[in-house]
KEMIKOL-331958 format. One record per residue (C-alpha): x, y, z. Coordinates in steps of 0.02 Angstrom, whole numbers, padded with zeros to 5 digits, always signed. Layout:
N
XYZ;...
***
This chain:
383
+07471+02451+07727;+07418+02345+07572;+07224+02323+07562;+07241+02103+07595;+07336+02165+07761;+07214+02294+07795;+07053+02161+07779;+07155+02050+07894;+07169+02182+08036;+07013+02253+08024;+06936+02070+08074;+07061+02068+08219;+07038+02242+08285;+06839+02199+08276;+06885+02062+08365;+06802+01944+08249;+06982+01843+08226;+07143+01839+08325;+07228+01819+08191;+07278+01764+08005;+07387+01730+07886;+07346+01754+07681;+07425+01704+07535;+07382+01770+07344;+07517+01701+07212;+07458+01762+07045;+07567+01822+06878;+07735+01766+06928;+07694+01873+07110;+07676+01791+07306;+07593+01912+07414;+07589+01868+07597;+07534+01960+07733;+07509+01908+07919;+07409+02013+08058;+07349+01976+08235;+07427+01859+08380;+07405+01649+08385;+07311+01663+08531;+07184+01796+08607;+07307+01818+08740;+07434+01884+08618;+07583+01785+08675;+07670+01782+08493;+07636+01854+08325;+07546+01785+08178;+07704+01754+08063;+07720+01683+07892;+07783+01510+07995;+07631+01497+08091;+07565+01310+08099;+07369+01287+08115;+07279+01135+08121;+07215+01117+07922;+07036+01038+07973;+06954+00982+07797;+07088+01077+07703;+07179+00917+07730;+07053+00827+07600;+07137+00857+07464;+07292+00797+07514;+07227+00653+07556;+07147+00632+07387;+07318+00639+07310;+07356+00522+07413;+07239+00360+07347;+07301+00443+07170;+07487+00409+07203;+07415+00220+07244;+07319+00243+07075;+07468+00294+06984;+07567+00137+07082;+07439+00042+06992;+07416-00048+07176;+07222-00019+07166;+07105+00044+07019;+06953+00170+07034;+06824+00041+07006;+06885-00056+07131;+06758-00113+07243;+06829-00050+07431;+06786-00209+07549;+06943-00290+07463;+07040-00165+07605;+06889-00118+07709;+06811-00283+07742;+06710-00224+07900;+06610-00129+07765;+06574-00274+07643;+06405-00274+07681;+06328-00093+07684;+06131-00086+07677;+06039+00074+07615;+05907+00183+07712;+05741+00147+07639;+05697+00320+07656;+05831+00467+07698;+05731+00540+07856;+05670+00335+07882;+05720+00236+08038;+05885+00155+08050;+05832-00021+08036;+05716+00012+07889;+05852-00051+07758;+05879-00128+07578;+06052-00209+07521;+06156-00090+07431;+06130-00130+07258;+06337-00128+07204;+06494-00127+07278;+06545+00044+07361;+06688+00069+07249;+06862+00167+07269;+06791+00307+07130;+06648+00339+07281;+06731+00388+07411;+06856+00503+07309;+06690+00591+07252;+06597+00561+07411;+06475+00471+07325;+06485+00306+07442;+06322+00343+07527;+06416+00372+07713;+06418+00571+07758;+06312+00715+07826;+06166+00800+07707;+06107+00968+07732;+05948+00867+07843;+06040+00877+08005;+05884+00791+08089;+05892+00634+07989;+05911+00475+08092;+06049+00420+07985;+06130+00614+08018;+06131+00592+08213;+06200+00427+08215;+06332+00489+08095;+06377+00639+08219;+06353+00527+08365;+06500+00419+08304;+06625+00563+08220;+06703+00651+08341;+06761+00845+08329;+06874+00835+08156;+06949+00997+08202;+07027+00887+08375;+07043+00722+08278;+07166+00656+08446;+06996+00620+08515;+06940+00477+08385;+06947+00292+08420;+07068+00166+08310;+07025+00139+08150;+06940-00038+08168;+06837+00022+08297;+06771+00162+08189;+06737+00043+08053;+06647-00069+08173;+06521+00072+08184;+06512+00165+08039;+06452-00021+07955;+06283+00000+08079;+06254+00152+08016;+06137+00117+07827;+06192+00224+07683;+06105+00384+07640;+06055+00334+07448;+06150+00194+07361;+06334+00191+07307;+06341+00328+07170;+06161+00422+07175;+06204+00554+07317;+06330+00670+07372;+06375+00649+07566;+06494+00768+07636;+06665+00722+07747;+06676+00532+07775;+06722+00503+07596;+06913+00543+07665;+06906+00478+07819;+06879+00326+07745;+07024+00377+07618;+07144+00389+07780;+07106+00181+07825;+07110+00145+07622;+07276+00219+07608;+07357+00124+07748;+07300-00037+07731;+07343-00023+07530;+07518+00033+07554;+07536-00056+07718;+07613+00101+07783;+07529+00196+07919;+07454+00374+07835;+07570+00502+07907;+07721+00402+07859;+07649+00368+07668;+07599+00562+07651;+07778+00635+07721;+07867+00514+07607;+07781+00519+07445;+07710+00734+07455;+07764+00801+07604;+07951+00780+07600;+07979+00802+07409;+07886+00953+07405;+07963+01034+07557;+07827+01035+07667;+07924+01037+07823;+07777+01084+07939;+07643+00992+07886;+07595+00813+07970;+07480+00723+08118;+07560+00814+08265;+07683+00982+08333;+07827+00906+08394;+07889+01024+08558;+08011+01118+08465;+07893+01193+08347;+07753+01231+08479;+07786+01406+08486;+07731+01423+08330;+07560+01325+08321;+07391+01424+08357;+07244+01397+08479;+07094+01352+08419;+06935+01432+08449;+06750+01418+08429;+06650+01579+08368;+06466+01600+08439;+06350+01592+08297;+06232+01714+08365;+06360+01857+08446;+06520+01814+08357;+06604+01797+08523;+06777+01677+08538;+06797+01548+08646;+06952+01437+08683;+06940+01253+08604;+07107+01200+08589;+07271+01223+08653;+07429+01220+08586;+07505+01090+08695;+07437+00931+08733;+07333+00812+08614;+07449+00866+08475;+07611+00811+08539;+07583+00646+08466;+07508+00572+08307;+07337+00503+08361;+07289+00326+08349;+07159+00368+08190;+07270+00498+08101;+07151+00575+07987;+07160+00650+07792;+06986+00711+07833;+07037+00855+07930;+07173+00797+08073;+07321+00889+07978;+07427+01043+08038;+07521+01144+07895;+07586+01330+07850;+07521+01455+07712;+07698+01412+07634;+07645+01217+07654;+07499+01211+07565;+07559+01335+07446;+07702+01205+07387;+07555+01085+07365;+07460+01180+07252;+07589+01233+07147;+07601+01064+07105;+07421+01028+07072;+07456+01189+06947;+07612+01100+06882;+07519+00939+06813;+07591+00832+06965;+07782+00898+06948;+07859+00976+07082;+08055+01014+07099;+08118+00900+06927;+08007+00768+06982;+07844+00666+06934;+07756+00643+07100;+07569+00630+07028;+07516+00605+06862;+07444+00722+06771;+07298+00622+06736;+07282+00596+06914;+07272+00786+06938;+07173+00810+06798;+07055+00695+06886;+07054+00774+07065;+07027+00950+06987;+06868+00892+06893;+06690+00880+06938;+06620+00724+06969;+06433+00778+06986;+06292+00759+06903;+06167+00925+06907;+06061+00840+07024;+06176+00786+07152;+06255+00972+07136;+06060+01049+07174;+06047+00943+07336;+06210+00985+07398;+06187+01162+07374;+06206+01194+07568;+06384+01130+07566;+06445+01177+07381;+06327+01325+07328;+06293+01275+07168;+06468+01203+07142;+06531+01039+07093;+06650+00914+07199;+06801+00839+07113;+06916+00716+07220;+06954+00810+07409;+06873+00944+07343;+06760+01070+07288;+06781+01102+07081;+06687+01293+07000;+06572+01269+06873;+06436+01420+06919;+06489+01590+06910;+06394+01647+07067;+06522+01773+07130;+06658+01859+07065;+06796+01727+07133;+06689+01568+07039;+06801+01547+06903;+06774+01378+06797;+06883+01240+06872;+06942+01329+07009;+06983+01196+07147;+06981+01175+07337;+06887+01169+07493;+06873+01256+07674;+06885+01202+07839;+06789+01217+07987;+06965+01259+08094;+06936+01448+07997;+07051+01396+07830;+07022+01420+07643;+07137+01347+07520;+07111+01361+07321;+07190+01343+07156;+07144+01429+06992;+07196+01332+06861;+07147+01450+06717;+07273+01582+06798;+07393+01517+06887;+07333+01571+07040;+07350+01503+07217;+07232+01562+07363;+07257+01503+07555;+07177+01604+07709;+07240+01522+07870;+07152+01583+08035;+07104+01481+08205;+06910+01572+08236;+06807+01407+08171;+06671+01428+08065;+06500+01397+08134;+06422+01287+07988;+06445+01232+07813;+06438+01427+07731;+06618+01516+07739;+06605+01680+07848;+06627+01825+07785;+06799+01849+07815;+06823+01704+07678;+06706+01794+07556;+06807+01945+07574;+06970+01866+07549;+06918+01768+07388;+06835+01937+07328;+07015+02032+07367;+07113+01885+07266;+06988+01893+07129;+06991+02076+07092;+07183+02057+07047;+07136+01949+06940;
***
């Protein structure tokens, strides 16, 4: 037994997961291991085809996505936004973060394409959950990790423009809407709906077979339940099933975190992030688009008062970028984020190296569990 399998079954034989699949690729070498069942009913195997739903491991695909858009030269990053998004065109400012909703200024610019690829529009949560502008932000965004429950796109917008801005376009770091906002940019800019533009332009030529908005029926055998994890006894409890919401692509398909995808999936993605945007003999992304993404955007500030989400890192576009060696696995530029479905997905530039942890136990906050921290500490001792 390797010691990446081993870590995997000791979480499932504690009970802590059902199940999970890992993926190191480092030096030239693809190590994949896969332990535990897809549900706690142990009806199938975890397997090295196992679909689970992505939740915000999705954002960086959907980063790439405005970037192929940038690269078509169809819209620029200093674009202002309303051109597409003209039920935002108006966005007014909390007075005060923890301040009443209708205590508002006018934003003082244009919420511009360049925010919301560094979630820096002034829509998304802050670490004060309490905030007035916070609960009306939950109270509209439904569970991403089930994103068949959200309304259409217009109707979202509707709301999300009664909802003031956290600090003005550029000054603070909000976490998540950023790409949900992406997801309507990218549609009404290419005039083609999301899950069509994504499998056409990244998913097909890079192979990713199993990765889209829904499971179609023949592949259900293969796609996890979800589950929740008690925060105070670690217990599972059923969430999602396999059948059902996903058979179809909901009417708000969303790059935020409403993707399924494979350890083999993702992989293919980040080898082209490594690659400079080039991916089986062809230019999909430049490599000043990548170079872009895999940067941080930040300013020290804005990285301090995020610290519950990025823990003292910094955010390029979809995703978190290294810049503090906190832990062993904080290696400069290393790029990629987590989601709260229980997934991990990471490139190393400086290495080569690709990192993806795939599991269906959600996470039960912003910090990665342990079984994360162990995984990225396995991966970086190879190293």
């Amino acid at each position: 037994m390797t010691k990446l399998r081993e870590l995997l079954e000791t979480k499932v034989e504690r009970g802590t997961l059902p199940g999970a699949v890992a993926l190191v690729a480092r030096g030239g070498t693809v190590e994949v291991e896969a332990a535990g069942f897809v549900d706690l009913e142990r009806s199938a195997p975890m397997t090295r085809e196992t679909i689970f739903r992505l939740a915000s491991v999705s954002k960086p695909i959907t980063a790439a996505g405005v970037m192929l858009l940038v690269d078509d030269g169809l819209i620029a990053l200093d674009d202002p936004i309303d051109r597409w998004l003209p039920e935002l065109a108006e966005p007014r400012v909390a007075r005060t973060p923890d301040g009443p909703l209708d205590d508002t200024v006018p934003a003082d610019r244009p919420i511009t394409v360049f925010d919301l690829l560094t979630f820096r529009s002034g829509w998304g949560f802050t670490a004060d959950w309490q905030s007035p502008v916070n609960q009306a932000n939950f109270a509209m965004v439904r569970d991403g990790m089930i994103p068949q429950d959200y309304p259409p796109p217009e109707q979202y917008l509707a709301q999300l423009a009664r909802i003031p801005l956290l600090s003005q376009p550029g000054e603070g770091w909000q976490y998540n809407l950023g790409s949900e906002l992406q997801s309507v940019l990218i549609a009404r800019v290419s005039g083609t709906p999301l899950p069509e533009f994504l499998t056409e332009r990244l998913f097909e030529p890079l192979g990713m077979a199993d990765t889209g908005f829904a499971v179609p029926a023949a592949k259900r055998d293969r796609f996890t339940s979800l589950y929740r994890t008690d925060p105070a006894t670690g217990e599972l409890s059923l969430a999602d099933r396999p059948d059902g919401k996903w058979n179809t692509v909901p009417v708000f398909p969303s790059g935020a975190g409403g993707m399924v995808s494979t350890v083999d999936d993702w992989y293919a993605f980040g080898r082209m992030l490594l690659n400079g945007g080039a991916a089986n003999g062809r230019q999909l992304l430049s490599a000043e688009s990548i170079r872009l993404m895999t940067t941080d955007h930040l300013t020290a500030q804005q990285r301090a008062a995020s610290e519950l989400f990025l823990e003292g890192q910094g955010w390029g576009f979809g995703g978190s970028v290294d810049v503090a060696d906190r832990d062993p696995w904080n290696v400069p530029g290393r790029y990629g984020w987590v989601g709260g479905s229980g997934t991990a997905a990471h490139i190393i530039p400086a290495t080569g190296a690709v990192t993806i942890l795939l599991t269906q136990a959600s996470m039960t906050g912003p910090t990665p569990p342990a079984v994360m921290r162990e995984f990225w500490r396995y991966a970086a001792e190879g190293e």
